[in-house]
C-alpha positions in Angstrom: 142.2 108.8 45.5 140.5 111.3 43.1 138.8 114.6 43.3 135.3 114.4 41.8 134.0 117.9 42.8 134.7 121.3 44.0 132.4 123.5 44.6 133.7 127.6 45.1 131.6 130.2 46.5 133.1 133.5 45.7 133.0 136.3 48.1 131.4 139.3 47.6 133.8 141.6 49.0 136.8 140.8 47.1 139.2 143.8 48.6 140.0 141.5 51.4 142.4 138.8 51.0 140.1 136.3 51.9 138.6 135.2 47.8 136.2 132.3 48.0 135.4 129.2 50.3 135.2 126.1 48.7 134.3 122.3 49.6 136.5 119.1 48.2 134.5 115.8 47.6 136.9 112.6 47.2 135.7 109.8 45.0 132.5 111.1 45.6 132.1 109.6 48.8 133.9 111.8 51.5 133.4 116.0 51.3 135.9 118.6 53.1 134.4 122.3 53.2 135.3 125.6 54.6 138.8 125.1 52.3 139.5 128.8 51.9 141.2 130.8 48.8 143.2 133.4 50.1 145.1 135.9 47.8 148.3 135.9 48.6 151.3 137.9 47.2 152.6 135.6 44.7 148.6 134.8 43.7 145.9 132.9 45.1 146.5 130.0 47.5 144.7 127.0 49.3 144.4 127.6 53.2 143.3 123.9 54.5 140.0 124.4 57.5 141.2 125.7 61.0 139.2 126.2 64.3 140.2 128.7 66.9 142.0 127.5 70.0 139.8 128.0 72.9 140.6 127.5 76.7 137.8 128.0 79.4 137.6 130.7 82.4 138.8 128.6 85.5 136.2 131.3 87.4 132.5 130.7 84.7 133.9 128.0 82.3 133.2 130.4 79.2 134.9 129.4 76.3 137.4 132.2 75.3 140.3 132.1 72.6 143.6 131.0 73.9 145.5 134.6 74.1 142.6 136.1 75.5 143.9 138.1 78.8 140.7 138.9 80.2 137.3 135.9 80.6 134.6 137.5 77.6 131.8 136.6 80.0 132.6 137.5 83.6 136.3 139.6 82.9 138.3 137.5 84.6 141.7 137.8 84.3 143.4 134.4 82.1 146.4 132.4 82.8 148.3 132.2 79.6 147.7 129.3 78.1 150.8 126.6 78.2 150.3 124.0 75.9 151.0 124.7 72.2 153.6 127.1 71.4 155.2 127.2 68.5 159.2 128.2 67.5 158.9 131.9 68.6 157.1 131.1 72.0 153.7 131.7 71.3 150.2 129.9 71.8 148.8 128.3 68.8 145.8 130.4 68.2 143.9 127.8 65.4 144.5 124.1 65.2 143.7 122.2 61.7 140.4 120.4 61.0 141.6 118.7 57.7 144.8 118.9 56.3 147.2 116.9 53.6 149.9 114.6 54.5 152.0 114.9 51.8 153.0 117.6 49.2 151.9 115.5 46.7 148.5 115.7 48.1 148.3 119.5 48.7 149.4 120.1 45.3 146.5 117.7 43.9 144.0 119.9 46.4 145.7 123.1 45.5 145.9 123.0 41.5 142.1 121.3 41.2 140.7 124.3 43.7 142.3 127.0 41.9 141.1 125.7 38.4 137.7 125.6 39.2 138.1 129.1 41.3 139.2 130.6 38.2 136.2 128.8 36.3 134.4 130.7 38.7 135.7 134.2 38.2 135.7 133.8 34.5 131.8 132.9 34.7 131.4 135.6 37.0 132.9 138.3 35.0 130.8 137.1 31.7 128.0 137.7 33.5 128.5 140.8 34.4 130.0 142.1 31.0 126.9 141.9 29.8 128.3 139.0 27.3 126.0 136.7 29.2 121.7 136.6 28.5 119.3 136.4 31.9 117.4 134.2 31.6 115.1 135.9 34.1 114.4 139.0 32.9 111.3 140.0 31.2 111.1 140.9 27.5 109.0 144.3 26.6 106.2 141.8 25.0 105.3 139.9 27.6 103.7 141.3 30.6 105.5 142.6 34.0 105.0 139.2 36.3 103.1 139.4 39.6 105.3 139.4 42.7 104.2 138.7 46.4 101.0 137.1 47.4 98.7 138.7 45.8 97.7 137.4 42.0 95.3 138.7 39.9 94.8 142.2 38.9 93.5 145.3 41.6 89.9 145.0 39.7 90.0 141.1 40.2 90.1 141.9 44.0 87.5 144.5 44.1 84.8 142.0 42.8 82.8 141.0 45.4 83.0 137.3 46.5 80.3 134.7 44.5 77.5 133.4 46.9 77.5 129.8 47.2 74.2 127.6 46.7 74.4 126.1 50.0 73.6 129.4 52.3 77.1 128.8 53.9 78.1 132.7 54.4 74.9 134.1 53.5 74.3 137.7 55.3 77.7 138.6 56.2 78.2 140.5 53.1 76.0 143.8 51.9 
């Protein structure tokens, strides 16, 4: 098994913890996304996808996380949910999606994600050193370009429409 893409999407607000998401494709044939590059205290780290636990209202069947105490639709009071606890006695509030077997594994994931998500910041931070050209911005030569719907200049507009040989629209304007 190989890794033949990753694609990172940086966040925007980078004082959180939470860096980038990112998606895994393996031998370009089966993708994982919502892998997510948390900062942790000894650098940045993999965190595989998760979902939250949820348990439904015995009273409205709403779907509320598994510690809730009280239903988010009708505010019912919950029964702590049972199934799930782990070593200090506690629900499981999120359950993996996708996860590695083996060490060996996680540390193929792990070192190809954070390689490209320092790609990522690197390309980031050229472009906004200034090191790197837009190609999108307009040189003082060449003229402003039109935006929105309207094309053509304010006098272009003003002309008054051409009248057609057929008589189709003839009269309705002075």
């Amino acid at each position: 098994m190989e890794i033949t893409e990753v694609r990172v999407k940086l966040m925007e607000n980078s004082d959180d913890r939470l860096q980038a998401f990112c998606s895994v494709t393996f031998d370009d044939c089966f993708v994982v996304r919502d892998l997510k590059i948390i900062e942790g205290s000894s650098g940045p780290f993999v965190a595989m996808p998760s979902r939250k636990m949820t348990v439904h209202c015995p009273r409205c069947h709403c779907k509320n996380h598994s510690r809730a105490a009280y239903c988010n639709q009708c505010g019912e009071q919950q029964q702590q949910y049972a199934g799930g606890h782990n070593e200090d006695s506690r629900g499981k509030l999120y359950a993996d999606i996708a996860h590695p077997i083996n060490a060996e594994c996680r540390e193929m994931i792990q070192e190809k994600v954070i390689q490209q998500y320092l790609a990522e910041l690197e390309d980031r931070d050229q472009k906004t050193s200034g090191s790197y050209q837009r190609q999108d911005r307009v040189t003082a030569d060449e003229p402003e370009p039109v935006q929105g719907p309207h094309q053509g200049s304010p006098q272009e507009a003003a002309e008054p429409p051409l009248e057609s040989d057929n008589g189709f629209g003839q009269g309705i304007f002075p």
